[in-house]
C-alpha positions, 0 to 999 in steps of 0.5 A, a space after each residue: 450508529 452501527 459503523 461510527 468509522 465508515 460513516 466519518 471516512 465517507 464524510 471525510 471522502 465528500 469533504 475532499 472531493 468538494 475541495 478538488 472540485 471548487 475553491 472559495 476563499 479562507 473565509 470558509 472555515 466560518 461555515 463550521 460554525 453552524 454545525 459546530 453551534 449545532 453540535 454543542 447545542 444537541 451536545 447539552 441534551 439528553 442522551 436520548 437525543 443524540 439520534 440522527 440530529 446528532 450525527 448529522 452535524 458531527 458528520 457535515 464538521 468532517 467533511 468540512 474539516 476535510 474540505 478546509 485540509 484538502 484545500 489548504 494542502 492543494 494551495 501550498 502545493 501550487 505555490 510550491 510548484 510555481 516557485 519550483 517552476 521558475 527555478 527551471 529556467 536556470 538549467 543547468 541547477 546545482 541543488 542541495 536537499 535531504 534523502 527522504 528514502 532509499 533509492 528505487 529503480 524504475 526502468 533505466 534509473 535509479 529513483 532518489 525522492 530528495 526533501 525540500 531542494 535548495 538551489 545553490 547555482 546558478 542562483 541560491 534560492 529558498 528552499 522549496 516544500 516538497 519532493 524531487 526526484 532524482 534520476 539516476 542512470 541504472 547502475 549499481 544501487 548509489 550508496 545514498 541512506 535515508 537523511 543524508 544531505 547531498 548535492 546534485 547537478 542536472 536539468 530540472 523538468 518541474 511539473 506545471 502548477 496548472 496540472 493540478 487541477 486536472 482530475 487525471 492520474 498524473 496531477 493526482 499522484 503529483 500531489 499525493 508524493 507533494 512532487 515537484 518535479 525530476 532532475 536528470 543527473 549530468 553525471 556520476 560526478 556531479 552527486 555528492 554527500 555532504 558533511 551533515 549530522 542526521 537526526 536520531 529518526 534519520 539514523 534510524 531510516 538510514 539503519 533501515 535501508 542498509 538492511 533491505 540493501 544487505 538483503 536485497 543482496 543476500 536474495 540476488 546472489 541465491 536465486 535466478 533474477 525472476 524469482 528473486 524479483 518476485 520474493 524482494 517485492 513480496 517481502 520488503 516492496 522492492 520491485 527494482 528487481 522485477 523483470 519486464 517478461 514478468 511484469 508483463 505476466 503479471 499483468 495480464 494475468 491479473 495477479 499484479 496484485 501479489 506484488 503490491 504487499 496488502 492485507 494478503 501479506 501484512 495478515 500472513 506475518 502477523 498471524 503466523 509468525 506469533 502462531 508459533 509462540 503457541 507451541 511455548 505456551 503463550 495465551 491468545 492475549 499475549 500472542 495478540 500484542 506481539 502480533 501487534 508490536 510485530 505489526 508496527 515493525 513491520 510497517 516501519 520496515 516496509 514504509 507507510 504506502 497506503 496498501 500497507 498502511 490499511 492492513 496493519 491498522 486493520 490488523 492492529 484492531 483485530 489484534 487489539 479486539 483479540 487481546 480487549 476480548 472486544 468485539 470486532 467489525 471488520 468493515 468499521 476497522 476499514 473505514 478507520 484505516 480509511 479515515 486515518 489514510 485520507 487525513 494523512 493525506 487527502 489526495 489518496 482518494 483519487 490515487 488508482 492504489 488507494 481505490 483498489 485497497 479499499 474498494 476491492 477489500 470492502 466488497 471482499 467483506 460485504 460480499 466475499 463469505 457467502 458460506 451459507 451457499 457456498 455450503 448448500 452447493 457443496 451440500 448439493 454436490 456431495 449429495 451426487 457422489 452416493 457411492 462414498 460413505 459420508 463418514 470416510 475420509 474420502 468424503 472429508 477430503 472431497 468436501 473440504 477440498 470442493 468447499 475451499 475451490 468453491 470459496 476461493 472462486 468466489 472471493 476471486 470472482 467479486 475482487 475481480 469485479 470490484 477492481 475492474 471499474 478501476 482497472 477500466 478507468 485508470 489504465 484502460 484494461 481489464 483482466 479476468 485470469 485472477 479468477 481462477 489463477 487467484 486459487 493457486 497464486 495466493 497459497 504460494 504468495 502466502 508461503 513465500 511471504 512468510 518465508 521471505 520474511 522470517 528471512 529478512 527478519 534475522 533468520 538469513 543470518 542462522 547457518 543452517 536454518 537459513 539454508 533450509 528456509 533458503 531452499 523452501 523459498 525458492 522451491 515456492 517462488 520458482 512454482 508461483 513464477 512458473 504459475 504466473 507465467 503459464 496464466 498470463 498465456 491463457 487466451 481471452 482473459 486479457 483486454 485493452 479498451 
């Protein structure tokens, strides 16, 4: 089998869908007997015949497998959310729970994701398995780290266990956080951090969130609001910061992508920052395993979202192929991620994120380097422009600059139409702007990546190099909002259905 990897994701794909299309009983883990007696059997023969009749039961125990996890995980989840939703009668509750990440705001809030709450009035109750998020009015950031054990009063609006079942959206990004529901603080009074003794993980999330929080700062105090939006979502996922005027060109000029830190970002900081150990000497292999630790720190740094997730563990095999001397199959790498994704957590399939990474990237490899035309229209272009000597280097400029317009057009064109089912189903709009604002958005995204980034990893602290790169990085951001909000004007390229 060519791409053993995409073959099992889309195995495991069918399992959950099944699973979140009907629900049989517990006695449903005997129907991987057949394959797994099958498999045992082809086991025991000849290499030879480990062809197709091979495959095909190893392929129906993923997707069973799948089956019986998504399953499982969907019970414990509307067990959880009926528990959750009796304790809502009692508001106003008194709970006590876990940070499980640093504050985020959203609109008018601050956004707190607390682990397993435990009422202790009213009434004391178990505590429940799962997420609440806590609503705080926006003010400054609240002072809360990651694995700290607070106590919280407000009004509880659990979400419904029946909604689970309905294929939309909400159920489904219900589900995939494991959301109970939200509680509304009644006051600044009435948060309060408890003594506990965080685990030594949990200490290293809360280290983990006082530096983006130093950062986000060190960014707000040096840059105008719009730009220091846009370098805090590039560099570190913080969209607190983002301004509504440009969230609203983002959108409708179809580059909400730049936002949202993916392949585009995860491949810029772990190719280019161990780049320059080449100027020291380093050999390709050697560069290839910092850029692997670089990898896994960077995902610690960032959080395991999905879009971050698959990057870095594409990025990981490429790297790992690189310093193997091992061939490298990109789109098997993505189904890898995609595999690992989906078993994490099953419910991501229907997640309109998780979608447009792995859809929109797979079309961008299946589709997106059609050099050989790209190179005879060139070829044809050139050919028109007698006049210039083929040898000067006013052909060499005119032909790489007319081969990368023409490249970029056309990876653009096929994102644009592998994300647009997507866009249509999900959030009924469609943009066609990222076509052409793709071809100067993504060079400036990649200059304020890597910026941004060597920034927040140490550099801020260096005086003068700091102050250099300080101006760099804004130069480059106030171009790329000015280009965002200029290409979100453009009349016709922007649809509601």
């Amino acid at each position: 089998m060519r791409r053993p990897l995409v073959v099992m994701a889309l195995a495991w794909m069918l399992g959950v869908m099944l699973a979140g299309s009907f629900t049989v009983g517990g006695w449903s883990v005997s129907l991987l007997l057949v394959p797994l007696l099958l498999l045992i059997g082809y086991g025991q023969r000849h290499r030879q015949d480990s062809g197709l009749l091979f495959w095909t039961p190893v392929i129906l125990c993923v997707a069973l497998i799948a089956f019986l996890r998504a399953e499982d995980l969907g019970s414990k989840y509307n067990r959880s959310l009926t528990s959750f939703r009796n304790l809502a009668m009692y508001n106003p509750v008194t709970v006590q729970a876990r940070v499980a990440a640093a504050p985020e705001g959203k609109g008018d809030y601050w956004r707190v994701p607390l682990a397993n709450p435990q009422a202790v009035s009213p009434i004391e109750t178990e505590s429940v398995e799962g997420i609440l998020d806590l609503w705080i009015p926006r003010s400054a950031p609240p002072p809360l780290l990651t694995g700290q054990i607070v106590e919280a009063t407000g009004n509880l609006q659990p979400f419904l266990a029946e909604t689970v079942h309905r294929n939309d959206g909400l159920s489904n990004w219900m589900e995939t956080r494991n959301a109970l529901g939200s509680l509304f603080l009644a006051g600044p009074d009435y948060l309060g951090a408890l003594e506990s003794n965080p685990n030594p993980i949990d200490r290293l999330f809360g280290w983990r969130d006082a530096w983006k929080g130093q950062f986000r700062e060190w960014i707000l105090q040096r840059f105008p609001t719009d730009r220091a939006g846009l370098i805090l979502a590039m560099t570190i996922g913080d969209r607190s910061a983002l301004t509504p005027s440009l969230r609203e060109s983002l959108t409708h000029s179809g580059l909400l992508h730049l936002i949202a830190i993916s392949g585009l970002h995860v491949t810029a900081a772990i190719l280019v920052f161990p780049w320059f150990l080449k100027l020291f000497g380093f050999r390709r292999e050697q560069r290839a395993w910092v850029g692997i630790v670089f990898a896994l720190v960077l995902l610690f740094m960032i959080g395991a979202r999905p879009s971050v997730l698959r990057s870095v563990v594409m990025g990981i095999c490429l790297l790992l192929g690189y310093a193997l001397d091992r061939s490298r199959d990109t789109l098997n790498f993505l189904g890898g991620a995609c595999l690992l994704d989906l078993v994490l957590i099953p419910s991501e399939i229907y997640a309109p994120g998780f979608q447009f990474s792995f859809f929109v990237v797979a079309s961008l490899i299946l589709w997106g380097s059609e050099y050989s035309r790209i190179d005879s229209c060139v070829a044809s272009g050139m050919s028109r422009l007698e006049f210039i000597p083929p040898t000067s280097w006013t052909h060499l400029i005119l032909k790489g600059a007319l081969r990368t317009i023409l490249a970029g057009l056309w990876s653009s064109l096929v994102a644009v139409l592998a994300a647009a089912p997507i866009s249509l189903y999900h959030f009924q709009q469609i943009s066609w702007g990222a076509i052409w604002g793709n071809l100067v958005a993504i060079p400036l995204t990649l200059v304020v990546t890597v910026l941004g980034m060597a920034l927040a990893f140490g550099l801020s602290l260096v005086p003068l190099v700091s102050e250099l790169l300080a101006w760099l990085l804004g130069l480059s951001s106030g171009l790329l909002v000015e280009w965002i909000d200029w290409s979100g004007g453009w009349p016709g390229f922007f649809y509601r259905v």
